[in-house]
Structures are given as structure tokens and as C-alpha cells.
N, C-alpha and C positions, 0 to 999 in steps of 0.2 A: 101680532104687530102688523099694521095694516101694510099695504107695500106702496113705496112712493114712485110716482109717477115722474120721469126724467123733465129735464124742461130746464128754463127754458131755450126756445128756441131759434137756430138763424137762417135768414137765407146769405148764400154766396154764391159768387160769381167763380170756380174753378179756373186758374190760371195754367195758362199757355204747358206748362209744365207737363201736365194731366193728360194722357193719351188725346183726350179731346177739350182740349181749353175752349173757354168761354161757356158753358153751358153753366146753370144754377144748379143748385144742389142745396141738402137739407143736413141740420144736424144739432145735436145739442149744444148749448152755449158753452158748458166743460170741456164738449170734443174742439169746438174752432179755438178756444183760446190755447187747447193744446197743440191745434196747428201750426196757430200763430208763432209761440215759443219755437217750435222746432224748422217751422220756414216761413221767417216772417215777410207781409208783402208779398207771396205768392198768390195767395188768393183774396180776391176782392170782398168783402163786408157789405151784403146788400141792407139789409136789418136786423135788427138782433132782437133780443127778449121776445117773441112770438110768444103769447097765451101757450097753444096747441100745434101737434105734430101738422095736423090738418090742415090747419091753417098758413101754416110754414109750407103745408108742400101746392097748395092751389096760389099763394103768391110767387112760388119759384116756378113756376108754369107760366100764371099771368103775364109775368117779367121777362120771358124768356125772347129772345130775339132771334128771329128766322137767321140761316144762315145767308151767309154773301152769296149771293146769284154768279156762278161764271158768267165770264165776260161772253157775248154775244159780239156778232160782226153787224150788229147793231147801229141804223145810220141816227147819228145826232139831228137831232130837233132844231139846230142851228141851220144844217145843211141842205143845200137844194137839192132835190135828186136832177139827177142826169135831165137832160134835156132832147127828147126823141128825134130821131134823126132828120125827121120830114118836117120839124118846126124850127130847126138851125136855117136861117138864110140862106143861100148859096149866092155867090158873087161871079155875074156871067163873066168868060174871060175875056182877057183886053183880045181888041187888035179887030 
């Protein structure tokens, strides 16, 4: 008897829960719907039915989104920088 090949397959988005929430991840359509059941809305549904494992795992890669940059004491693009001490005017004094 030939052996069947699992499938198919999804990408998801692992929730916050997950030692490291927000990264993708791969798995069979049997295994997420068994997620689903036992903690549903934990984790996000990015596609489902994938052909191939393969294909399932170079979308969950493509998709994946760098993490958040710490904050930086970074000046705003809004903002002037300081103005050098020898270009401030001086006001001779009275008297």
C-alpha cells in the first residue's frame, strides 16, 4: 500500500502566547484545525490549503516581518537641531 503524503498545508502567524509570538510557522491543515479546537484565536490563519510542505515553508519566510527596532534617542525629522553657539545673535548690553 503506497504511503500518503500529509497535506495539506498552512502558514500561521504564532500568537503572543508562544515563548516568541508573532513569527510564522508551518503545519498540516489536521494539525491547525486541532489547534484551533483546543485554543481558538490564539493564533493567526495566514493561508491554508498549500500544495506542498515546501512551499508552505518559503511563504512563511517570505511573510515574515523583521522585528520592532528599539527605540533610538533618535532626533525627529520634524525637529531642528540645535543651533550653534556662534550663529545665536548676541544683544549688546544696554546702558
Amino acid at each position: 500500500m503506497p504511503h500518503s503524503l500529509p497535506g495539506p498545508w498552512v502558514v500561521y502567524r504564532m500568537g503572543a502566547v508562544m515563548r516568541q509570538g508573532g513569527q510564522n510557522a508551518v503545519c498540516t491543515q489536521s494539525e491547525w484545525e486541532a489547534m484551533e479546537l483546543a485554543a481558538p484565536g490564539v493564533h493567526t490563519l495566514i493561508r491554508e490549503r498549500i500544495g506542498n510542505e515546501g512551499e508552505a515553508e518559503r511563504l512563511a519566510r517570505d511573510l515574515q516581518t523583521p522585528p520592532p527596532s528599539p527605540p533610538t534617542a533618535r532626533r525627529s525629522a520634524f525637529q531642528r537641531p540645535p543651533a550653534p553657539a556662534e550663529a545665536v545673535p548676541q544683544t549688546p548690553p544696554a546702558g
